[in-house]
N, C-alpha and C positions, 0 to 999 in steps of 0.2 A: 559483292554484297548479297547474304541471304535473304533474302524475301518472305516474308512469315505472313500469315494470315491468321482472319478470327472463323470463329465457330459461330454458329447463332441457332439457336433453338426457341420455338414461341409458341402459346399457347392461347388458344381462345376457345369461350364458352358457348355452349348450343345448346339453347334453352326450349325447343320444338323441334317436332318430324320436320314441320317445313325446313328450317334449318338447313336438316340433315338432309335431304332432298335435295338442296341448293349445294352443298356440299358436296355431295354422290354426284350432279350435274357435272362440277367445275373437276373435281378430280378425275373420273372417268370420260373427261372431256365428252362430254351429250350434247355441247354449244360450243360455237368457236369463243375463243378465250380473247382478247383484244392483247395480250403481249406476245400472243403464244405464235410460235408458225408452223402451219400446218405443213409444211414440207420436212421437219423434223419432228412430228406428234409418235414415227414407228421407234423414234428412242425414248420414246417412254414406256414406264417397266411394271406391274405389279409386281412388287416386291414379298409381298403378303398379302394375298387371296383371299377376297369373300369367298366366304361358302356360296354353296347353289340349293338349288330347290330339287323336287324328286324328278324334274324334266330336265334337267343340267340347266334349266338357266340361272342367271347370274342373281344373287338378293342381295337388292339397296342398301343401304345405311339403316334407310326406318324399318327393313324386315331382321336385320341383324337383332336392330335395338329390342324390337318387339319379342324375338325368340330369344334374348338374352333376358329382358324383364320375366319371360313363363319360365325360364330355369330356375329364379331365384324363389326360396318358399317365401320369406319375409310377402314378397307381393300378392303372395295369394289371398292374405285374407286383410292385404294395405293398400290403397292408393297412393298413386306417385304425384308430390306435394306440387302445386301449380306454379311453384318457386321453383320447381328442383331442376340444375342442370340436367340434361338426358346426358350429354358427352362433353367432350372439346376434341378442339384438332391442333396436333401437333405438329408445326413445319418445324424443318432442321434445314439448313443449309450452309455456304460459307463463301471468305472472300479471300481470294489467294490470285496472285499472277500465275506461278507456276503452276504447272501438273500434277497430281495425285494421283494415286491409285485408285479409281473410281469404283469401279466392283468391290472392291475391300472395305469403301467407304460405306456402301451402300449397305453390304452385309453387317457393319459397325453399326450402322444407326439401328437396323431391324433386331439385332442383341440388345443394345440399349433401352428400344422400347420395351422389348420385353420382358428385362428384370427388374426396369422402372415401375412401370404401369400394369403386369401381370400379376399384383398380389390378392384378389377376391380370394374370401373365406373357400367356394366351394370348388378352387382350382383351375379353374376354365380361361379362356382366353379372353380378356378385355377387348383386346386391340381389335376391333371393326376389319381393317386393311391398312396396310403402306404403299403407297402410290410413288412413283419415282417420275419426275417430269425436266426433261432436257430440252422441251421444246421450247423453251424461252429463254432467248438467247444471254449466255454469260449470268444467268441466275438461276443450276440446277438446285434442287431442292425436294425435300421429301416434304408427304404431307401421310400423317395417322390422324383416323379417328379411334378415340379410345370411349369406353362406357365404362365411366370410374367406380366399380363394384369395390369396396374394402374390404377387409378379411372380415366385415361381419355380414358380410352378402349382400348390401344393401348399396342405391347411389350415392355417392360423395365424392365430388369431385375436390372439397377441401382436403380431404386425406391425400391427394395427391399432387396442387395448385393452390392451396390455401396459405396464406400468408410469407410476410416476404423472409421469414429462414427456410421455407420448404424451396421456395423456388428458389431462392442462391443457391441451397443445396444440388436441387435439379440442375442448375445451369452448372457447377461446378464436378458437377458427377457426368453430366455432358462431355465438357471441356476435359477432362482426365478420358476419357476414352476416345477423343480428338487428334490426344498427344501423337497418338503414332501418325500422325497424316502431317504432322506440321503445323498443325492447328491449334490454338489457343482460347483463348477467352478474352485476355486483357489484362490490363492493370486494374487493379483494384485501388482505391483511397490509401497513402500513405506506405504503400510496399518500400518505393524506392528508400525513405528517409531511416529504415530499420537493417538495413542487410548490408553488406561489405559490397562495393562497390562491382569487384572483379568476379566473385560468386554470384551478383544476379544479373548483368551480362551473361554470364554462362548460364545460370536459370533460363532466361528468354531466348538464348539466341541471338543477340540481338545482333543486326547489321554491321551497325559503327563498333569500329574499331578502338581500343582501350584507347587512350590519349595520352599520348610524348610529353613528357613532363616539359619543362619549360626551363631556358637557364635562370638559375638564382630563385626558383621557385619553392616555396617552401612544403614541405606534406601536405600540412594542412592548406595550403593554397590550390596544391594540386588535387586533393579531395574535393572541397569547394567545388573548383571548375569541372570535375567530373561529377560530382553532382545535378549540378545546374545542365551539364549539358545531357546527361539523363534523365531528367524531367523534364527536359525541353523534347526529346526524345519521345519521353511519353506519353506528355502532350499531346504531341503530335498523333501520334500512337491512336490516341482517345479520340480524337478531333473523327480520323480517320474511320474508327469503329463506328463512332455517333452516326456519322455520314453516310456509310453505307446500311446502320441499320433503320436510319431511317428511310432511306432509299426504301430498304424490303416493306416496311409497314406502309409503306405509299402505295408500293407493288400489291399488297393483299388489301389494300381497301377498294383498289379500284377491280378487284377482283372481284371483290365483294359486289359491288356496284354492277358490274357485269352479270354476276351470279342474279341477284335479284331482278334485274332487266329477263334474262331467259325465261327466271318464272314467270314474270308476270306478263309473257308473251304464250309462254306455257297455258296460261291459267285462262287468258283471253280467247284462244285454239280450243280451248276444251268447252268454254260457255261458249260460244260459236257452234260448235255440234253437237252439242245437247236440245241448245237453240234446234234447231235443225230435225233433230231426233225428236223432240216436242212436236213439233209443226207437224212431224210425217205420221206419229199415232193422235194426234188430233183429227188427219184427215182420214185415216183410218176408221177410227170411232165413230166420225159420222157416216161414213161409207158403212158401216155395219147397221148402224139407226136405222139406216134407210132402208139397208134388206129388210131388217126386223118387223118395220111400218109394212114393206109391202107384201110379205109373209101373212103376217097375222090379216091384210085386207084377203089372200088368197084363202087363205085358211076359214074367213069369216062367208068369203065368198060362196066355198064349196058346201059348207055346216045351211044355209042360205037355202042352198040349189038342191040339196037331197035331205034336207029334214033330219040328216041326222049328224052328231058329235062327230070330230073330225078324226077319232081312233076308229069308229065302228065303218068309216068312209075308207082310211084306211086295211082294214081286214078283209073289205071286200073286193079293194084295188089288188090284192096279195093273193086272194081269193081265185081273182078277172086271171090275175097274171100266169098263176099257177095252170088254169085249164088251159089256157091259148099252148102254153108248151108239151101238156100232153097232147092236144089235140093234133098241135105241127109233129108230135114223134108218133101219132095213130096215122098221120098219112101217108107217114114213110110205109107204115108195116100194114097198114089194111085200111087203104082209102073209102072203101066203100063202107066202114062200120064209120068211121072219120065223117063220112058225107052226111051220115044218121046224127049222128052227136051234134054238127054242127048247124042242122037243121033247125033242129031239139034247142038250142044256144039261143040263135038268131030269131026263133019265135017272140023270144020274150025281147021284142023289141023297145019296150022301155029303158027296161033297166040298160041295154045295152045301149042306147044312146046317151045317158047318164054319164056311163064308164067315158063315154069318148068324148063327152062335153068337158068332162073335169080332167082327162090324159090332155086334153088341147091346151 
């Protein structure tokens, strides 16, 4: 029996940088992940590259969005609508027993987004990055952010997720570039009951084998019963997609959930040492006050003690200073004119105990 498998592609809105920050967190794994195991995190792959910044480090989501919003002119002289989606992210993934060719698959998805989602007026790349994540076990999967620019330069993410004929579209333009891995989409409402019974067997693939007619059976009985047991079939089929895609949307909420937890462990780490950094130039500031205070009592002090302005006190400390260093280089070179000068100095014993009340 072949074993066939679905495709699944999904899409959600991000309506802020934080968001997108929560996004950049959980994709580029920043926090441990609650499915994920960290003993296979090195098989996960950038598939498509953030750019970097002019010191090779790596730019977030919000510096992506931010240097995609300054490329566009529309924004130079518009704000972006407190409605407007900024991106969405695109997972792709699938549910199969057997093996595929994984490299091949991964290079499929990263073409797909691109002829999907790369259509902006001024040519440039939408797609943020593709992240490839094998660390959670039996559900690999890709994840794009895309910044849905349309070919008139501007955000809109309904040009690209807006209404349910764009996204059947999407998901069946997915699904056809699937085919080659064994992958599908599904039945869709009502296929079986239009098509020749033997032809869409061969369309699907499908497992079961045509079925033995019956003795004394008539065509039409035999149509009938292979009917029935093809949409029993498909049933089944559906049951089985439903199930595992709800599976995923369980898997990305509690992702979600995780995501929003980091921030706001994030967010509590950063008021915590701000807190911190606050308290350290508050005590700062008043450690300065208090030089200040006891400066200006010095300062009021000396103005006090010699009658004069604390510049003119000054010029004559520069003054003081200046001769003591000729005088120490007159005793090197001719002590006894040195002995006279300093006589001559020392006479005017006021002023020079002035100097040395206010150097103490």
């Amino acid at each position: 029996m072949i074993k066939m498998g679905y495709c699944f592609v999904t899409t959600e809105k991000i309506k802020s940088l934080g968001t997108l920050t929560s996004k950049y967190i959980h994709n580029y794994r920043k926090v441990a992940v609650e499915n994920a195991d960290p003993n296979l995190q090195h098989l996960n792959e950038e598939l498509l590259a953030l750019p970097t910044n002019a010191d090779g480090t790596q730019k977030t989501y919000k510096e992506v969005f931010k240097n995609r919003i300054n490329e566009l002119s529309y924004y130079k002289n518009h704000k972006i609508r407190s409605d407007q989606v900024y991106a969405f992210e695109v997972v792709s993934t699938f549910s199969r027993e057997d093996n595929i060719d994984i490299e091949a698959w991964k290079r499929k998805n990263v073409e797909w987004l691109q002829k999907t989602f790369n259509q902006a007026g001024d040519g440039k790349n939408n797609i943020a990055s593709v992240v490839y994540h094998a660390d959670e076990p039996g559900n690999v999967h890709c994840h794009a952010i895309v910044i849905p620019v349309d070919p008139n330069g501007r955000l809109n993410a309904k040009y690209y997720t807006g209404g349910y004929k764009i996204m059947r579209e999407m998901q069946n333009s997915y699904a056809e570039d699937m085919k080659e891995f064994g992958l599908e989409r599904g039945l869709e409402g009502g296929q079986a009951r239009h098509k020749d019974i033997k032809k869409y067997y061969a369309e699907l693939n499908r497992a079961m084998e045509i079925p033995e007619t019956m003795p004394f059976e008539t065509a039409a009985e035999y149509r009938k019963r292979c009917q029935e047991e093809l949409e029993t079939l498909a049933a089944a089929s559906k049951r089985k997609r439903d199930i595992e895609y709800a599976a995923h949307r369980e898997r990305m909420a509690k992702e979600r959930i995780m995501q929003r937890k980091a921030i706001t462990g994030e967010l509590e780490s950063a008021k915590y040492m701000l807190q911190k950094e606050s308290e350290k130039v508050i005590r700062e500031l008043k450690t300065v006050s208090k030089k200040k205070v006891a400066l200006e009592k010095w300062v009021e002090k000396i103005e006090n003690h010699t009658q004069l302005p604390i510049n003119e006190v000054t010029k004559k400390l520069e003054s003081y200073d200046l001769i003591q260093r000729r005088l120490e280089f007159l005793k090197q070179t001719e002590p006894e004119k040195a002995q006279e000068v300093e006589k001559m100095l020392y006479d005017n014993t006021e002023e020079r105990n002035s100097f040395t009340e206010i150097l103490q």
